[in-house]
C-alpha positions as CSV (number, residue, x, y, z in Angstrom):
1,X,0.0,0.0,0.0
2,X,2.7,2.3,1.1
3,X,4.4,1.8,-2.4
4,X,1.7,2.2,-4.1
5,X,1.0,5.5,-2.4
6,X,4.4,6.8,-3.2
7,X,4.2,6.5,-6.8
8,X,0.1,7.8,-6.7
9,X,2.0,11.1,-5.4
10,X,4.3,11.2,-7.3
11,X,2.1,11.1,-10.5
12,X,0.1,13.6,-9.1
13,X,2.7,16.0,-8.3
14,X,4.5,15.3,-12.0
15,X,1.1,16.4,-13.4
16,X,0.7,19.6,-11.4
17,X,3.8,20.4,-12.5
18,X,3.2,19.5,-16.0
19,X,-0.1,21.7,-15.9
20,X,1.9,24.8,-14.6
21,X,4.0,24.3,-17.5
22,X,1.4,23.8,-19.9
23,X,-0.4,27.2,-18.8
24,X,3.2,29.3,-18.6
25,X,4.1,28.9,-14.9
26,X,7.1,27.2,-15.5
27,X,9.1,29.4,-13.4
28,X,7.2,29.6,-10.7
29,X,6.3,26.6,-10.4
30,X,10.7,25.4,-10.4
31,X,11.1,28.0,-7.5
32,X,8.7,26.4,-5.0
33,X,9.6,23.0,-6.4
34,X,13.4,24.3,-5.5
35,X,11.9,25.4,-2.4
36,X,10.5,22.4,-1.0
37,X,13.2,20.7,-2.1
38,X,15.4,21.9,0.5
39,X,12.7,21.0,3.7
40,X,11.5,17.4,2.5
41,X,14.9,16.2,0.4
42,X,17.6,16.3,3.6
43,X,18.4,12.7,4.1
44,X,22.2,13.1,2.8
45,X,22.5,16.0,4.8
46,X,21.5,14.5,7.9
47,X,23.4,11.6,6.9
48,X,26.5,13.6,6.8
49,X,26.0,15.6,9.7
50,X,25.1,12.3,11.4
51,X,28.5,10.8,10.2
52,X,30.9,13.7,11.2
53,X,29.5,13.8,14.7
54,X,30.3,9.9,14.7
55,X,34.1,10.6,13.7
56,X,33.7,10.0,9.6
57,X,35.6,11.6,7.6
58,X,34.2,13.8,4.9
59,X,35.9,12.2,1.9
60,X,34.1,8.7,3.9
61,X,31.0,10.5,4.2
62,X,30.8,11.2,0.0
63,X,32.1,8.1,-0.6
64,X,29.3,6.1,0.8
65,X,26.2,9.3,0.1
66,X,26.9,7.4,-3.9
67,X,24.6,5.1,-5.4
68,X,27.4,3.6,-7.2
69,X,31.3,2.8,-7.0
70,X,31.8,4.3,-10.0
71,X,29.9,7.3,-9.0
72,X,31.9,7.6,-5.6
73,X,35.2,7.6,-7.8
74,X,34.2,10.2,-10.0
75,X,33.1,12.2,-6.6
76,X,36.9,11.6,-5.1
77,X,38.3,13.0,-8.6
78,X,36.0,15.4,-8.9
79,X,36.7,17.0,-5.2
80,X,41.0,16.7,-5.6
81,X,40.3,18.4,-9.0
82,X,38.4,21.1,-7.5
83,X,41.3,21.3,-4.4
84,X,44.0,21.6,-7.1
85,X,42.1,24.2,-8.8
86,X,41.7,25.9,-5.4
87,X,45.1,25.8,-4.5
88,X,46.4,27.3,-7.8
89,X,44.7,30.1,-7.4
């Protein structure tokens, strides 16, 4: 039941959405999307926060908020790219 809840929502909110686009509110609609974003999607956030007040590391902390090991690798060059690039400057 609960799964099926999930993805009833979620078509509903995809077609609200859709609709705002549809009748020109595109932009408003992407700035409360962007908005709510930030109070119902903080799971890696917490996570993190969570993890640093345990003793992890924050190189650990990305390394493990992936979906994938390849996507954790291309996080760890990603982050000594942007360092490099920090430090040059």
């Amino acid at each position: 039941m609960l799964n099926n809840l999930g993805t009833n929502t979620w078509n509903l909110l995809a077609a609200a959405y859709h609709g705002g686009v549809a009748f020109g509110q595109k932009d408003m609609m992407d700035e409360y999307l962007d908005l709510g974003y930030g109070y119902i999607c903080t799971c890696t956030y917490d996570a993190t926060g969570l993890a640093s007040m345990l003793g992890a590391s924050e190189e650990s902390s990305s390394i493990f908020s992936s979906c994938s090991e390849s996507s954790s690798n291309k996080k760890v060059e990603n982050d000594k790219k942007k360092t490099a690039l920090e430090e040059a400057k």
